[in-house]
TIVOPA-677486 format. One line per 3 residues: number of its first residue (from 0); their letters; for each residue x, y, z of N, C-alpha, C. Coordinates in steps of 0.02 Angstrom, whole numbers, padded with zeros to 5 digits. Each point is the difference from the previous one (the first is absolute). Layout:
<torvexs>
NUM> A> X,Y,Z,X,Y,Z,X,Y,Z ~ ...
</torvexs>
This chain:
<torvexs>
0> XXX> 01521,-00667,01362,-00001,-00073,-00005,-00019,-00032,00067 ~ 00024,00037,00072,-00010,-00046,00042,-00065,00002,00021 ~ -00036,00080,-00008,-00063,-00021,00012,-00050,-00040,-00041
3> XXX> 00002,-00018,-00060,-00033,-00035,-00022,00018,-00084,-00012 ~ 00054,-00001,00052,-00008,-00063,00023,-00029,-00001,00063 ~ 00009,00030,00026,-00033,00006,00054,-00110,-00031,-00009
6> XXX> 00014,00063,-00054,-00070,-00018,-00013,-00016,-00090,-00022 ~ 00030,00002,-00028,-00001,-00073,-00041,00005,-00050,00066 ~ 00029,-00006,00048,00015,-00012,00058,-00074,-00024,00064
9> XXX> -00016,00053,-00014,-00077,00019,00049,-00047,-00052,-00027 ~ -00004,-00010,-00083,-00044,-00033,-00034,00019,-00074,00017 ~ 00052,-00001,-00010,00036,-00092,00020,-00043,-00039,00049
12> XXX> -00009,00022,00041,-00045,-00023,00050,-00079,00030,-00018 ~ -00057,-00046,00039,-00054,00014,00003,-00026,00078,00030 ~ 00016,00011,00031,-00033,00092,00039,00038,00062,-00010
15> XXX> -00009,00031,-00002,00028,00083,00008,-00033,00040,00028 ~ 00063,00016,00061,-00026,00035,00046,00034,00055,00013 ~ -00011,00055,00001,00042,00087,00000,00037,-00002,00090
18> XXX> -00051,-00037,00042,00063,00015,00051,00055,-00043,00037 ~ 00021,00034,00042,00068,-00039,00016,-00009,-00075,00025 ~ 00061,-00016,00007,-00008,-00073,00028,-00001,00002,00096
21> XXX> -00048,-00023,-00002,-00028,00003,00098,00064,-00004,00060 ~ 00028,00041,00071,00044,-00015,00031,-00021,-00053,00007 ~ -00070,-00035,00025,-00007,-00069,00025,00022,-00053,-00035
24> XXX> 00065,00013,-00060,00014,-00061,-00015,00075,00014,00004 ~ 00015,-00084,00020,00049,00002,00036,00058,-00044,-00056 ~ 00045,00035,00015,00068,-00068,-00066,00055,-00023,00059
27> XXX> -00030,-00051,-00031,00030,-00050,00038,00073,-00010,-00021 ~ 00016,00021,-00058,00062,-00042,-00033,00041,-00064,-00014 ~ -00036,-00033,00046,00013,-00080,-00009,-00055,-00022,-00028
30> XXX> 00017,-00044,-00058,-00074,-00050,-00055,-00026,-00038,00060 ~ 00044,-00031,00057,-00002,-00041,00037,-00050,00018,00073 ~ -00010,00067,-00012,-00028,00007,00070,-00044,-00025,00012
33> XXX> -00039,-00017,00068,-00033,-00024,00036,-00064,00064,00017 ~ -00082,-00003,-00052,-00044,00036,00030,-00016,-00007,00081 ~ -00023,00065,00017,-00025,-00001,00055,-00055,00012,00006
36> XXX> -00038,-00029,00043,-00051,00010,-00018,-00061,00057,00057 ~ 00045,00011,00037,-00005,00057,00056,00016,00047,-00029 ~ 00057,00009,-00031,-00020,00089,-00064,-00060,-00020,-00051
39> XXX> 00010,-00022,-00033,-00050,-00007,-00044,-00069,-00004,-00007 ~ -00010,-00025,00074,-00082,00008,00018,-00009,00052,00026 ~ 00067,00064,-00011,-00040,00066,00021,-00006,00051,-00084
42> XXX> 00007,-00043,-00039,-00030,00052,-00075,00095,-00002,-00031 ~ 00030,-00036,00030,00077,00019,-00038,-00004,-00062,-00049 ~ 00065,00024,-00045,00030,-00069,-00051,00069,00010,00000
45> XXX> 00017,-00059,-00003,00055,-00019,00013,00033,-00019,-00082 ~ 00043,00010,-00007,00057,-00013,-00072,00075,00005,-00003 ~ 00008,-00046,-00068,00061,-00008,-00016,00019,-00001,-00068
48> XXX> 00046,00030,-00034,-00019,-00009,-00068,00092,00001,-00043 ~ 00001,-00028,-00058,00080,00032,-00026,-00026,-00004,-00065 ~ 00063,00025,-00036,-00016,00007,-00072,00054,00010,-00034
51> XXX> 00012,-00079,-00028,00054,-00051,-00030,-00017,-00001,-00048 ~ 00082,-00024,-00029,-00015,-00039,-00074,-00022,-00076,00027 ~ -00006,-00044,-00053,-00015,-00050,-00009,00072,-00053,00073
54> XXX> 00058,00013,-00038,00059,-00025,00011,00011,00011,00092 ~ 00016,00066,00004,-00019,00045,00052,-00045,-00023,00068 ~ -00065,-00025,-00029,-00046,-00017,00052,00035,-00071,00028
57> XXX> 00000,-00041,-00079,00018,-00067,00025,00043,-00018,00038 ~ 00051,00055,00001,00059,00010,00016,-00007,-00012,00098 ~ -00055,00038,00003,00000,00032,00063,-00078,-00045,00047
60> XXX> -00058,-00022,-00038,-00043,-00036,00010,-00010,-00072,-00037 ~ 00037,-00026,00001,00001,-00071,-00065,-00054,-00037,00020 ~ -00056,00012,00052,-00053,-00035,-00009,-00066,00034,-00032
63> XXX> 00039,00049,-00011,-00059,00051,-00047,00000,-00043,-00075 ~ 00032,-00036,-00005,-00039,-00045,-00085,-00044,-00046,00016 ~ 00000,-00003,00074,-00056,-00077,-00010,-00087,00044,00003
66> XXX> 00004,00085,00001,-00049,00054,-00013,-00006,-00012,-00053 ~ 00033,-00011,-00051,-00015,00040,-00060,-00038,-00050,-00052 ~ -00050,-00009,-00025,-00046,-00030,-00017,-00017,00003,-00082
69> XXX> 00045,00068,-00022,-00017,00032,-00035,00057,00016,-00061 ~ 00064,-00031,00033,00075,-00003,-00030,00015,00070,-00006 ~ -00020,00057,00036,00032,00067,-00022,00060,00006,00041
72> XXX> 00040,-00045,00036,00083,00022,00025,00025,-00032,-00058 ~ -00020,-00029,-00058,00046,-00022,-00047,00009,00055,-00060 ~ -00044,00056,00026,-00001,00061,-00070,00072,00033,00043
75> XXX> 00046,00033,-00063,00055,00041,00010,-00025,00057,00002 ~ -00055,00022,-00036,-00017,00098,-00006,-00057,-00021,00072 ~ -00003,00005,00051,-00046,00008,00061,00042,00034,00048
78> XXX> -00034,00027,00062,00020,00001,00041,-00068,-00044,00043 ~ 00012,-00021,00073,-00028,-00018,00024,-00020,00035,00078 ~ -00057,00008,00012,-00019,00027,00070,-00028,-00056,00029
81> XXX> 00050,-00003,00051,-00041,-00075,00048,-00002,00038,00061 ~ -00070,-00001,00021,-00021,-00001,00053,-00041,-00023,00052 ~ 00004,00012,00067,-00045,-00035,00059,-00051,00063,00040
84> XXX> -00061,-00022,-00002,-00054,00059,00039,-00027,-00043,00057 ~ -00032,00038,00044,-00050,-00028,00030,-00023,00052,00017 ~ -00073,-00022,00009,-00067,00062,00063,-00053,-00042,00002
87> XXX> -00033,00030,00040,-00065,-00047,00021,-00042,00059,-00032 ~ -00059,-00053,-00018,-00070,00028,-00044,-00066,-00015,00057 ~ -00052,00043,-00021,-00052,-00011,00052,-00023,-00044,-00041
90> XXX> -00010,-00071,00026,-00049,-00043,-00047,00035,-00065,00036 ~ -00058,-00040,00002,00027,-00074,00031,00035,-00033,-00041 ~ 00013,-00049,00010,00035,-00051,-00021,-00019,-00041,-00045
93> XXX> -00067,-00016,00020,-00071,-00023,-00057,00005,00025,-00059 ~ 00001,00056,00002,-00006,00032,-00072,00045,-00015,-00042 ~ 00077,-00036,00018,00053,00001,-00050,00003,-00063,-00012
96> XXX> -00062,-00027,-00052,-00002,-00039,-00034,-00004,-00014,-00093 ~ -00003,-00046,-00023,00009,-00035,-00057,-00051,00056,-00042 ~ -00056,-00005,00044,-00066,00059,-00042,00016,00058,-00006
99> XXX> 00013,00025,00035,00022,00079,00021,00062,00035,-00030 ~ 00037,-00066,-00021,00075,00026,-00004,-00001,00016,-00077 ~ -00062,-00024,-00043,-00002,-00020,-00072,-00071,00043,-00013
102> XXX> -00009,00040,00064,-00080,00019,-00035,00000,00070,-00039 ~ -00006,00010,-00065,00000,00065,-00015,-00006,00082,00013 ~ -00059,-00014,00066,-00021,00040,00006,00065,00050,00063
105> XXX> 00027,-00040,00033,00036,-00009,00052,00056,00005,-00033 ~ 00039,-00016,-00034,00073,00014,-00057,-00019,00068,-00015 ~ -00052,00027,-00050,-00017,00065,-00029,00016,00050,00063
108> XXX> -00020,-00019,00073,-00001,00051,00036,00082,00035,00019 ~ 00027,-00068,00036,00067,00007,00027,00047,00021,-00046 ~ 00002,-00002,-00096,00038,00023,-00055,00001,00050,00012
111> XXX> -00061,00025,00011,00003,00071,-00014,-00053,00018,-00068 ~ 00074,00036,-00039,-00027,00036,-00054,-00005,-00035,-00071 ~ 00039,-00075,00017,00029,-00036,-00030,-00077,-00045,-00037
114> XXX> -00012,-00022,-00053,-00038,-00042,-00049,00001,-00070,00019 ~ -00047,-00012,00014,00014,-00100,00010,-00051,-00028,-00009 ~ 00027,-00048,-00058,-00077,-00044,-00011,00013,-00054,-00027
117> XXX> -00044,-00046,00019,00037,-00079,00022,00017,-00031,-00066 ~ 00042,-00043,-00010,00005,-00044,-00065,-00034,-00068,00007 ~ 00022,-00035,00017,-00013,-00072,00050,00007,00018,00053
120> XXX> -00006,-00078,00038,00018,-00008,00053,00085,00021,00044 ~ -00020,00054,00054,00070,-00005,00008,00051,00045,-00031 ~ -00021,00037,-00072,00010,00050,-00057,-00022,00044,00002
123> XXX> 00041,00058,00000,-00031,00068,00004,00025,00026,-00063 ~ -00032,00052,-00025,00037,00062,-00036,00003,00046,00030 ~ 00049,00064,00022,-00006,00056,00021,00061,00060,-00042
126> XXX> -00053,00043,-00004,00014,00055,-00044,00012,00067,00031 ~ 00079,00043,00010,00007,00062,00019,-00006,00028,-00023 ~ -00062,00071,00028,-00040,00041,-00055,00060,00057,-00005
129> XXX> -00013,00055,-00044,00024,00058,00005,00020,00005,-00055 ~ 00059,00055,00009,00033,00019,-00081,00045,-00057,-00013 ~ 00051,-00035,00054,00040,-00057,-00016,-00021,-00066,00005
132> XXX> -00068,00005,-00025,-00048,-00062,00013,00046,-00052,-00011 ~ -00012,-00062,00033,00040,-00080,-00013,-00059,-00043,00044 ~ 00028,-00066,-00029,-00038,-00041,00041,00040,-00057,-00002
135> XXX> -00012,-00057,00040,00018,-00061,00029,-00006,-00040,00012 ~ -00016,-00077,00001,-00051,-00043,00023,00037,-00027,00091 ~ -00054,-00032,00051,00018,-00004,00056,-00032,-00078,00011
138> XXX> 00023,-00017,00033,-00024,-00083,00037,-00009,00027,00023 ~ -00051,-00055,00041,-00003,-00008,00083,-00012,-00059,00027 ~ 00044,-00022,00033,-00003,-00065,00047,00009,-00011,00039
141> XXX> -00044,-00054,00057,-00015,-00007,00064,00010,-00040,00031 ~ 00002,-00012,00060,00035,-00058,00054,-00041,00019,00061 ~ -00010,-00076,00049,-00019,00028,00040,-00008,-00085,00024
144> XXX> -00013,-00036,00074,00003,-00032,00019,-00065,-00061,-00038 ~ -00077,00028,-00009,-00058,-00005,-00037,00019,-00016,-00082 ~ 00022,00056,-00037,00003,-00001,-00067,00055,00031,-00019
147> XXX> 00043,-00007,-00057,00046,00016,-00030,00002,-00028,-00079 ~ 00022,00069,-00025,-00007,00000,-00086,00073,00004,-00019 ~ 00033,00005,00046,00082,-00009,-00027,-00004,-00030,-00063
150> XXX> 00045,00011,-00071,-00025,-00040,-00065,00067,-00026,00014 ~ 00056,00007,00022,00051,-00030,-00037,00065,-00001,00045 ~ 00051,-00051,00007,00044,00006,00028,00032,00051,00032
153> XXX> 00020,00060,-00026,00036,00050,-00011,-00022,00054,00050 ~ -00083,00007,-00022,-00034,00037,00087,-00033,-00049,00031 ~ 00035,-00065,00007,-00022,00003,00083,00084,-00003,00012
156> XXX> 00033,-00020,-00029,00086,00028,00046,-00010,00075,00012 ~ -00016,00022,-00022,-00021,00095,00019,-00021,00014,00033 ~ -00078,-00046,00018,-00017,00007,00070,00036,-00007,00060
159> XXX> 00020,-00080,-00026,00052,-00031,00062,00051,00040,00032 ~ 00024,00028,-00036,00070,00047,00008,-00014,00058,00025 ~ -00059,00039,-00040,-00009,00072,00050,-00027,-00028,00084
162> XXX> -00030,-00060,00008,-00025,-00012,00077,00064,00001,00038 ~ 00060,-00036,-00008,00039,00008,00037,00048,00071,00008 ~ -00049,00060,-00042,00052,00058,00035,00002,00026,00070
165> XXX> -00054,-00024,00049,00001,00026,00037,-00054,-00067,00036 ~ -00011,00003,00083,-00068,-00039,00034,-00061,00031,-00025 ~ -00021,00073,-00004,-00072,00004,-00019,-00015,-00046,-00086
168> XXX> 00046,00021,-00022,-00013,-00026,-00073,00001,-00067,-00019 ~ 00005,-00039,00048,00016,-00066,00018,-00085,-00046,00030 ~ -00025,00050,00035,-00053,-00019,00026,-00063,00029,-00030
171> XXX> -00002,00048,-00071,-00044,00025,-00028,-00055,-00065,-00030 ~ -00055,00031,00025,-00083,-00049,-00005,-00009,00001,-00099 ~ 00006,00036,-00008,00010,00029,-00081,00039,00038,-00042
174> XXX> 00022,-00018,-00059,00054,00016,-00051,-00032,00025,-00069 ~ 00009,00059,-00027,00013,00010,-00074,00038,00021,-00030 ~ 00016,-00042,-00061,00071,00010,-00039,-00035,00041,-00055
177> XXX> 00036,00047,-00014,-00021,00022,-00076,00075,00024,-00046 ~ -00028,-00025,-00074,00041,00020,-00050,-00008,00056,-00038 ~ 00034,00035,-00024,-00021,00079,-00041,00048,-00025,-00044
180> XXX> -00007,-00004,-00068,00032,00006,-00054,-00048,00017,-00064 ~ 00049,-00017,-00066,-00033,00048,-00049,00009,00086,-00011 ~ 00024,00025,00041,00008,00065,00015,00007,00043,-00074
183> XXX> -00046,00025,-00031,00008,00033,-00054,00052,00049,-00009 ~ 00032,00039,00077,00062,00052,-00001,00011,-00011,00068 ~ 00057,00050,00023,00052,00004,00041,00021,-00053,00044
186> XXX> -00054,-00064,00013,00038,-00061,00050,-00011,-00046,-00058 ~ 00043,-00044,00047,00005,-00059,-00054,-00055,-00056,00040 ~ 00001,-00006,00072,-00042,-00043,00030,-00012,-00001,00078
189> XXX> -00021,-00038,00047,-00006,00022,00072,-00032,-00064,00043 ~ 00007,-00017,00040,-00045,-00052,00058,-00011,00026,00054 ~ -00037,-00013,00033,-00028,00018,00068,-00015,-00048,00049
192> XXX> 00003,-00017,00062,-00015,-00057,00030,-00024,00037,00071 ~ -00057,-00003,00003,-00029,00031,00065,-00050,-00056,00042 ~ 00044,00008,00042,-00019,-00042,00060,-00066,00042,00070
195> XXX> -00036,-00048,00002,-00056,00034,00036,-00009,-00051,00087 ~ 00003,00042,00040,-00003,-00042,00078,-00051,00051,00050 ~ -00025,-00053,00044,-00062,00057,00047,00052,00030,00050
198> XXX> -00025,00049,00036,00040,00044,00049,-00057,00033,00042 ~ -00061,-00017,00001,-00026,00017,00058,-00086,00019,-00049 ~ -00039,-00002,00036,-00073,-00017,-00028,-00012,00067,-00063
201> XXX> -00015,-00022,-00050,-00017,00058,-00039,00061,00040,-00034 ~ 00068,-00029,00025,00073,00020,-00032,00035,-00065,-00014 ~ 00028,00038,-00092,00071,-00076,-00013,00055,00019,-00018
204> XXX> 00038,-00001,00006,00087,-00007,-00021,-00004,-00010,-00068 ~ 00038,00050,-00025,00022,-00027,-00090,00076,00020,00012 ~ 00030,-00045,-00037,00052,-00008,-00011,00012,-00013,-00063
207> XXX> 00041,00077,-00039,00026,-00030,-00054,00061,-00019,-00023 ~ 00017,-00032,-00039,00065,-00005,-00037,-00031,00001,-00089 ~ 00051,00036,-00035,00009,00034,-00076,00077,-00002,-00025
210> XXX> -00020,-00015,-00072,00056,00032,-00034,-00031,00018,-00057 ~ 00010,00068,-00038,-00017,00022,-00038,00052,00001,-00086 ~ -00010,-00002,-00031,00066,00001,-00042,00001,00055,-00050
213> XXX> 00036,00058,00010,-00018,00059,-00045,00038,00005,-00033 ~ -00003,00014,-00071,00045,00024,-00059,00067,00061,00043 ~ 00057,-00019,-00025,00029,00053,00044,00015,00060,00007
216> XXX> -00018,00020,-00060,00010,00063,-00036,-00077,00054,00037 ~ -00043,-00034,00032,-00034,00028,00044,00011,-00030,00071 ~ 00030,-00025,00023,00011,-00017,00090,00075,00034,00019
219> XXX> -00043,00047,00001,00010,00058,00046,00002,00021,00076 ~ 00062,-00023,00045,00008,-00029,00081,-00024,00090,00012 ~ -00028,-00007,00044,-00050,00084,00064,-00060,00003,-00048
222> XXX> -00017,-00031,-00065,-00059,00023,-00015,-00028,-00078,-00028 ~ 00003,-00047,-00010,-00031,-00067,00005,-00015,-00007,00080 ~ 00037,00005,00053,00004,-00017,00050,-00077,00040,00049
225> XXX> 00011,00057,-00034,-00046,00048,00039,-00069,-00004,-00015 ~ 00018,-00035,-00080,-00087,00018,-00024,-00032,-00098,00029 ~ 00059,-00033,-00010,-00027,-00059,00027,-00055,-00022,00083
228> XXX> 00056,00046,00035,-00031,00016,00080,-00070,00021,-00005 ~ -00015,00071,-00057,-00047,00023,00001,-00062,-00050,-00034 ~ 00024,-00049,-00036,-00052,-00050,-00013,-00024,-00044,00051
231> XXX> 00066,-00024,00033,-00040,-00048,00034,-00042,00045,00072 ~ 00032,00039,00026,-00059,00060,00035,-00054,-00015,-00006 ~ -00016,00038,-00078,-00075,00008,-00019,-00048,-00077,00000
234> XXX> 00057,-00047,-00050,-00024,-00065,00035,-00052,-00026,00038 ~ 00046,-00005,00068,-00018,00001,00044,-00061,00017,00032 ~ 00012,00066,-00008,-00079,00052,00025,-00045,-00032,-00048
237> XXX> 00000,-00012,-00058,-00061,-00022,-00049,-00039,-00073,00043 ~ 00069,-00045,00009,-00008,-00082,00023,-00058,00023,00061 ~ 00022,00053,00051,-00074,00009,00038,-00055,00027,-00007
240> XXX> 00007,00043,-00049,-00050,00027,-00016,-00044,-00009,-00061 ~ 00008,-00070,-00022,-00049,-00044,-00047,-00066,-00011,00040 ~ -00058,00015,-00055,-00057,-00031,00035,-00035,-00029,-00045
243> X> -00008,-00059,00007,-00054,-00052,-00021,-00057,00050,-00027
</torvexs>
């Protein structure tokens, strides 16, 4: 049983990757910490992560509802993984815009293995292939000093609220919020709010904050945790190594 949650696990997220999770990343253990950005501009990432119930989190983060966009701390069968990343990507600052953030070709890459193809505006479908195939639908929405598609009360308090976790996130040039729901199996729903800032010519700061909301009967604490790291990793490496 546990390995095939396990398996089921790997799929939850966009990538699968056979090896370990990198020493260069560092746990922070506080949601609250403060990136640096002198590790990080040497290839490290920085994190923080827990994995609560609903009650539990609130318990312990009560500004984690003004995240949730999506009403999944009001489901009783979830658990919730809230977490904080950062690393810097090779790519300016320019690039993390309104176009880019929504362009197909550029989503397809950084998924991975994952299916995506647009609905509307702003609407994705994406489909996890394999034997435990599922799929999901995802927003995406943007902020930024120029333009912002924020639709609705609810994320821009989301925005508002993840800026004050910290000064970098406070001073980020650009924002995308995204929603994952619909989840055909094992989560019930998820947001993302990644904040984008320059750090030196040709490098930017991402900063994320997440909560994911998984059925609980698969969130599974040493193996949600591990395969999560290993996503945002690969991530990462993809975000630089996109090419036009």
């Amino acid at each position: 049983m546990q390995s095939i949650i396990k398996f089921f696990l790997i799929l939850f997220f966009s990538l699968s990757f056979a090896h370990s999770v990198s020493a260069d990343i560092i746990n922070e253990k506080d949601l609250y910490f403060k990136p640096d950005p002198s590790i990080l501009i040497k290839n490290k990432l920085q994190y923080a992560l827990v994995l609560l119930s609903p009650a539990q989190l609130l318990k312990k983060f009560p500004e984690a509802i003004d995240l949730d966009s999506v009403s999944g701390l009001k489901q009783k069968k979830v658990k919730v993984l809230f977490a904080k990343t950062a690393f810097v990507v090779d790519r300016p600052i320019g690039f993390f815009d309104h176009e880019h953030m929504q362009d197909l070709k550029y989503l397809r890459h950084i998924y991975g293995e994952q299916r995506i193809d647009k609905i509307v505006d702003s609407q994705f479908n994406v489909i996890v292939p394999g034997t435990t195939e599922h799929s999901y639908q995802m927003n995406i929405f943007f902020d930024s000093d120029d333009i912002s598609t924020l639709p609705r009360s609810k994320i821009i308090q989301g925005v508002n609220t993840a800026r004050k976790f910290d000064v970098l996130s406070q001073g980020a040039n650009s924002v995308i919020f995204q929603e994952f729901t619909k989840y055909t199996k094992y989560l019930h729903s998820g947001v993302n709010i990644q904040m984008f800032s320059p750090l030196k010519e040709g490098k930017t700061l991402v900063i994320n904050y997440q909560m994911i909301f998984i059925n609980k009967h698969y969130a599974t604490e040493g193996i949600v945790d591990v395969n999560y790291l290993k996503e945002i990793e690969a991530r990462k490496n993809l975000m630089s190594s996109f090419k036009e």
